[in-house]
C-alpha positions in Angstrom: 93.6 103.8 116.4 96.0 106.3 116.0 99.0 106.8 113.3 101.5 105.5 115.4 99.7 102.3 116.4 98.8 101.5 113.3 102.8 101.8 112.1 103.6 99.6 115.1 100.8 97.2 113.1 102.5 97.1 110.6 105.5 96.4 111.3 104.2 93.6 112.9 102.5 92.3 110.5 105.8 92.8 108.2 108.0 91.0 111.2 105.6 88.3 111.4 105.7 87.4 107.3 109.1 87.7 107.4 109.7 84.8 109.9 107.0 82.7 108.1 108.9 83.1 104.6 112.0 82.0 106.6 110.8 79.3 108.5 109.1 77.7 104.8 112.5 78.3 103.2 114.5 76.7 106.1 111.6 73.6 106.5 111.9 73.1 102.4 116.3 72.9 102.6 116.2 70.3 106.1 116.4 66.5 105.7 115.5 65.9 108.9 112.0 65.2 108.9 111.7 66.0 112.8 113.4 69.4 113.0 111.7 70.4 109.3 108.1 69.5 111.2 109.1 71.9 114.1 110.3 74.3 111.5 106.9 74.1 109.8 105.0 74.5 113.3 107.4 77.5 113.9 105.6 79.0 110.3 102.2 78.0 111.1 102.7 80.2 114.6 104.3 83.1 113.2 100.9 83.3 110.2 98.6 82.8 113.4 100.7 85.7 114.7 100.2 87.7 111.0 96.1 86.7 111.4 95.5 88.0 114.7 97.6 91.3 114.0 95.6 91.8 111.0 92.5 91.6 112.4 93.2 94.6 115.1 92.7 96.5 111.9 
């Protein structure tokens, strides 16, 4: 891979636990049990997102 894709990786993988950190913070602050379960789903996604960037490298 060269320099630049593996910047572009990064960033992804940066983006990626970013919007998992969010989504936990946002599921742990809702009351309602049905949007805080699609909230978690949303987290789950975005660290199968993290895993599969990751393992390009």
């Amino acid at each position: 891979m060269s320099p630049k894709e593996l910047l572009y990786i990064e960033d992804a993988l940066g983006h990626a636990q970013y919007l998992r950190t969010q989504c936990e913070t946002a599921a742990q602050q809702l009351q309602d049990t049905a949007l805080q379960t699609q909230v978690r789903q949303l987290a789950e996604s975005n660290q199968a997102l993290f895993n599969r960037f990751f393992n390009l490298v």
